[in-house]
N, C-alpha and C positions, 0 to 999 in steps of 0.2 A: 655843408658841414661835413666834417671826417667822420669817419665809423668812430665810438663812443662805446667802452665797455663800462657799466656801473658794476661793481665785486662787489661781492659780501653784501648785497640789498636782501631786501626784507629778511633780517639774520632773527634767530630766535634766540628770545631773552637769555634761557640756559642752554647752549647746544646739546645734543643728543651723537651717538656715533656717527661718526665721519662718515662709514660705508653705506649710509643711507641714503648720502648724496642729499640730505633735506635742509639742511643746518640753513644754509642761506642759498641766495641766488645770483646769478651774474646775468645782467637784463642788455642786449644790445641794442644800441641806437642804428638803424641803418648808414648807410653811407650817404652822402649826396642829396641828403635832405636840406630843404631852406626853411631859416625862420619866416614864420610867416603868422597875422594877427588875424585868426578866425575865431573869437570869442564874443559871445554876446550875451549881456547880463539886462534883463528884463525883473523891474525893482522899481517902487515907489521913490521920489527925488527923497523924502524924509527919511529910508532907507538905507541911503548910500553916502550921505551926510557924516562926513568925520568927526562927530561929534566925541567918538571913543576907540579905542584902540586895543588890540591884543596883547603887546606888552603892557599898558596900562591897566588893563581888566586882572591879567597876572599880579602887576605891580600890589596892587587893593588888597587880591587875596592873600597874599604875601603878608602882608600888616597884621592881618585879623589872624592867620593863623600863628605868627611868631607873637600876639599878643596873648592870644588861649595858650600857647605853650609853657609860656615861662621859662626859667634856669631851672626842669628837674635834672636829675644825672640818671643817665641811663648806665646802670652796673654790668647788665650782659658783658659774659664773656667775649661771645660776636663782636661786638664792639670795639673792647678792649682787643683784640685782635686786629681791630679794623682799621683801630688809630695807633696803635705802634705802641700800647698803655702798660702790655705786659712786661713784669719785673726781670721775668729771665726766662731759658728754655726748658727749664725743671717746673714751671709752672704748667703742670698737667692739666687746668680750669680752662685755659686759654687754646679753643683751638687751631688748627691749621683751616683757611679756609680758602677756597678755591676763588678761581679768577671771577665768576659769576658773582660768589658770595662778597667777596672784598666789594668790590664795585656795587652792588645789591646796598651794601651794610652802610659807605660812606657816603652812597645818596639818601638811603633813611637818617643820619644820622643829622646831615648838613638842612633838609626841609627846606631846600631851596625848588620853588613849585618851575621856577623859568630852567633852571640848571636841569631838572627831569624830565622835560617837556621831551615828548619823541614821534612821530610819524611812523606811522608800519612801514614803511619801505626802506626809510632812511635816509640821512641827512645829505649824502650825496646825489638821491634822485630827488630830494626837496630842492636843491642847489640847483639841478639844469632844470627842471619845472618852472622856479622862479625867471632863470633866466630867458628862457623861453615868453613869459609871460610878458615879461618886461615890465611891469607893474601889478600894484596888489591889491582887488578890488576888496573894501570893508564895508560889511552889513553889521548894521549895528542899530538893534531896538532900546527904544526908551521903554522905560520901567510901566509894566502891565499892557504894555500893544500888542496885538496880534497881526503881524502882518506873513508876506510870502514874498520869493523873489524863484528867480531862472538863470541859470547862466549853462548855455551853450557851446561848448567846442566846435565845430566845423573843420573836418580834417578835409586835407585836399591832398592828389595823388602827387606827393616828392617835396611835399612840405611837414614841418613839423610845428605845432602849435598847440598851447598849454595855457589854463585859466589859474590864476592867482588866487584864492578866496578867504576873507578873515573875516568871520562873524564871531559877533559879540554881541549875546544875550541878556539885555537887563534883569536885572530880579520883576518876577511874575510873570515876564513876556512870555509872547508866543512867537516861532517862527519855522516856516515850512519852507525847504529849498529843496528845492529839482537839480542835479546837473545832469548835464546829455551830453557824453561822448560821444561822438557821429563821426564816421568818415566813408568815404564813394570813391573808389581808385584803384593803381596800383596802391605802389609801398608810400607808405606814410609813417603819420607820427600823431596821439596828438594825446593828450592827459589833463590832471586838476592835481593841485596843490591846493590844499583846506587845511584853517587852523578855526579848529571851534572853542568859544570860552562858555558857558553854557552857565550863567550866573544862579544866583538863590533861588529856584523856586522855579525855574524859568522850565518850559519844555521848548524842545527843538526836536525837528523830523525832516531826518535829509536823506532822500530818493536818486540813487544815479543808476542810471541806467547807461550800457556802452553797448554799442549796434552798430560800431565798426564793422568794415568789410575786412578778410579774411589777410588783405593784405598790408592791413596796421600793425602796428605795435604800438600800446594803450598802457598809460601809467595813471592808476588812480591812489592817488596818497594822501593821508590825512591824519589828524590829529587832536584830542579830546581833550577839556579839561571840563570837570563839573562840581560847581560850588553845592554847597547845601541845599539838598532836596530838589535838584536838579534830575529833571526828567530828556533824556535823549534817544531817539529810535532813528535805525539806520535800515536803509533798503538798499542794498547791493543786487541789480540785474546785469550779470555780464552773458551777454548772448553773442556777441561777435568779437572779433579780434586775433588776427593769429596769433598775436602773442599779447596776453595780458600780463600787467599786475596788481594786484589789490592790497593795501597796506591798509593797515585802523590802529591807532596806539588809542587806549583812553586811561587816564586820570580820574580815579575816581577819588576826588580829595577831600569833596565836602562828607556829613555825616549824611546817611539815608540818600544820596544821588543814587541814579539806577540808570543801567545803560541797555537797549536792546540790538541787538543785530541780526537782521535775516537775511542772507543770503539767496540769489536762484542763481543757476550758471548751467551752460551750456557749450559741450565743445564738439566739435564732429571735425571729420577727415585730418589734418595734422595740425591742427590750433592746438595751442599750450595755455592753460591756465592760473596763474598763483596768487595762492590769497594767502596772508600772513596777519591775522587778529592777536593784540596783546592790549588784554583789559589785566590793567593796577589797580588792586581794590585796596584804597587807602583810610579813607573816612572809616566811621560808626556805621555797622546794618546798612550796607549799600548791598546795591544787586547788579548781576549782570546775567542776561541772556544771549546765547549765542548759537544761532538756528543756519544749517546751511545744508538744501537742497541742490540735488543738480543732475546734468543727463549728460553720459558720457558718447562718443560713437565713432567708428573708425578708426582711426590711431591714434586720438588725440592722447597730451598726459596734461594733468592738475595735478596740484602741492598744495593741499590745507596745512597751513598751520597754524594752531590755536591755545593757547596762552592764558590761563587765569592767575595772576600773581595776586595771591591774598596775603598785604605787605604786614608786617609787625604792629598793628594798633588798631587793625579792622575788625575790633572785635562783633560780631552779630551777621558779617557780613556771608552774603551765597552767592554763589556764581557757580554758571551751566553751560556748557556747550553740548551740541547735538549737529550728526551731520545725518542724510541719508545720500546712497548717490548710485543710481543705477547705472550699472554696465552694459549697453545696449549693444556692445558688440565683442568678441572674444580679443580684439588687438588694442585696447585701450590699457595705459598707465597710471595708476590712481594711486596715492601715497598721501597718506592723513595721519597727522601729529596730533590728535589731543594732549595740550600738556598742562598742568596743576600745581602751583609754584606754594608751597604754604609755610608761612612762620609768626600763625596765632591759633590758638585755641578757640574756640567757639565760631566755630566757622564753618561753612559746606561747603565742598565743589565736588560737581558732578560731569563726568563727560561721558560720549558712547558715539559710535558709530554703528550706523546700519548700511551694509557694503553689498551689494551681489549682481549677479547676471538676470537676465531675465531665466525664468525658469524652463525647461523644456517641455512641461505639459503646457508653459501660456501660448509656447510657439503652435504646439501642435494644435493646441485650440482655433489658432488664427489662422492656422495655414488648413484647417479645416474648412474654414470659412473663405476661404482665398486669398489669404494674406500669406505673399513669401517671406521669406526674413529678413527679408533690404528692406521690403513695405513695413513689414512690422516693426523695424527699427526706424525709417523716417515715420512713424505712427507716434513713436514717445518721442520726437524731437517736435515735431507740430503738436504735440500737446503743450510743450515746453513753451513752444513760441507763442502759441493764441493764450497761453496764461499768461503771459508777461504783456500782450496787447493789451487786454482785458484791463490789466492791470497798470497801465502807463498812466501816468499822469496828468498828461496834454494832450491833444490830437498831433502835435509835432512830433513828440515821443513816441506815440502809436504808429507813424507814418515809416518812422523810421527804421521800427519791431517788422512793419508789414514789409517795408520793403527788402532788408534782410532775410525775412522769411524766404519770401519768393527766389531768393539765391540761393538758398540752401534745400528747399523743397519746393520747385515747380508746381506741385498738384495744392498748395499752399492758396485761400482763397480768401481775400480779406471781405470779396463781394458776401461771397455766398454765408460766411460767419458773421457779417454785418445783420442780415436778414436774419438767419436764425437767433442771434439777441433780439430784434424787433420782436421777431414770434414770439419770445419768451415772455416779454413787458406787457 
């Protein structure tokens, strides 16, 4: 395939100044890459049964919510500005409102839940994902089951290759998914495309971990919707990749839905990082958290950007973001957007960043002890890495933390950290 520029991806709801360079991103696809089908989805056969669908799951909510709405008239000026209502330009009530806000106004105004539906990255890196894919695997529970599935990437070196995934969550169910971006090579390709419907009541908890080798470039894209009293938790582990991106849009439509997101990331010698979150707090008293850790080193740069849009009707509703992210060495590039989008009253959002270098008394502590400051910076990258071992979900996932480790840290020993968990139990 030809080199492939994606513009304007993972763009943020409201832009901020241009000279920031944060607003959006332009993701390149290598040159010279072949399609190629290294996916593999691990799922009960009553799982993967098309019994239901994501447009159809939208379709339902669509009903029940244009049936609780009714014809009131919403009088706002915004509005009236939005839809072209005002009598004349001597009408001072009526304001001027920007290209965000117009757009903002006539998708509140229209409550079409499929017309707002969006993915962090964006609809042109949803586009070659799918096609990539070439079809679109649906997980879909029936009403109060608890089940789990896996779907796997497999990048290979000068291919490019992407998983398709639509779950759809019955009201009560439960359901845990894994995915694993993996690749071993040169340059590669390889990503997921997720659309989640997260029904009444329902909890869902999706774990992706990427442990790409340094020579990928990794698209993780996705998208949320959550009916009433919908419970959903996200695990973002990006520890390999030269070049990631991480996308999350979520819908918080029903009343009381709650969404969590924790992030780990790690980036050393010139890997580039970007993660782009935009939680829509729509429903009654919904919540959102949004947690993101991470270990900087070398010359890498990362782009948070983070998003609480608390829309016109969410009265009760909170939302949070928090990052912390340490600078383990002086030549890293770090640039974090907290942004707060608000038009109701009775409402929280909170955000904060905790940013810094390692300090000079921890150096001198360490190097007292005989640690120089290349050791003592691979010292918080192998911390980084045997937490997210630790932390994997499968022994396949594990395998694949271990063995990136070892690429990135020689002195990296999955033997000798096996044994000291033993000792511990």
């Amino acid at each position: 395939m030809e080199a492939l520029k994606i513009r304007n991806a993972s763009a943020m709801p409201a832009p901020t100044w241009s000279w920031l360079r944060m607003n959006a991103a332009t993701l390149e696809v290598p040159e010279g890459l072949e399609r190629v089908r290294a996916v593999t989805v691990e799922a009960d056969s009553d799982l993967t049964e098309t019994h239901a669908s994501f447009e159809g799951a939208l379709a339902a909510l669509q009903e029940r919510l244009d049936a609780a709405r009714g014809d009131e008239d919403d009088g706002r000026a915004c509005v009236r500005a939005a839809t072209a209502e005002a009598e004349s330009l001597e009408d001072l009530d009526t304001p001027a409102l920007s290209a965000y806000q117009l757009r903002a106004t006539r998708e509140e105004v229209a409550g079409d839940v499929a017309a707002a539906f969006e993915t962090g990255i964006g609809v042109d890196a949803r586009s070659y994902l799918n096609f990539l894919a070439g079809g679109t695997v649906v997980l879909a529970t029936e009403p109060g089951a608890d089940e789990a599935a896996c779907v796997r990437v497999t990048g290979e070196a000068g291919g490019a290759a992407a998983a398709s995934v639509d779950v759809v969550a019955a009201e009560d169910s439960t359901l845990s998914l894994t995915v694993s971006l993996d690749g071993a090579g040169a340059a590669g390709l390889v990503g997921s495309e997720l659309r989640v419907f997260a029904g009444a009541r329902s909890h869902v908890d999706v774990c992706v971990y990427v442990t790409a080798e340094e020579g990928f470039t990794v698209l993780d894209d996705s998208g949320y919707v959550l009916d009433e009293g919908a419970r959903v938790s996200v695990r973002h582990v990006v520890l390999g990749g030269g070049r990631t991106a991480t996308g999350l849009a979520a819908d918080l439509r029903g009343d009381t839905a709650r969404m969590d997101v924790a992030t780990s990331y790690l980036a050393s010698g010139e890997e580039q990082r970007d993660f782009t979150y935009t939680i829509r707090h729509r429903g009654r008293r919904t919540v959102s958290n949004m947690d993101a850790n991470g270990v900087l080193t070398g010359t890498a740069k990362k782009v948070l950007r983070g998003t609480i849009d608390l829309v016109h009707g969410c009265k009760g509703s909170e939302g949070s973001e928090r990052e912390t992210v340490l600078l383990a060495s002086q030549g890293v590039d770090n640039k974090t957007v907290p942004t707060i989008l608000c038009d109701e009253d009775d409402v929280a959002g909170n955000h904060g960043a905790t940013i810094g270098h390692v300090r000079p008394e921890q150096l001198f502590y360490l190097g007292c002890r005989g640690l120089s400051p290349e050791a003592a910076e691979a010292l918080f990258v192998t911390a980084k890495l045997e937490d997210a071992a630790n932390g994997a979900p499968d022994a396949q996932v594990r395998a694949n933390v271990e063995r990136l480790a070892a690429r990135v840290d020689p002195r990296f020993d999955a033997d000798d950290r096996d044994e000291t968990e033993e000792e511990r139990a």
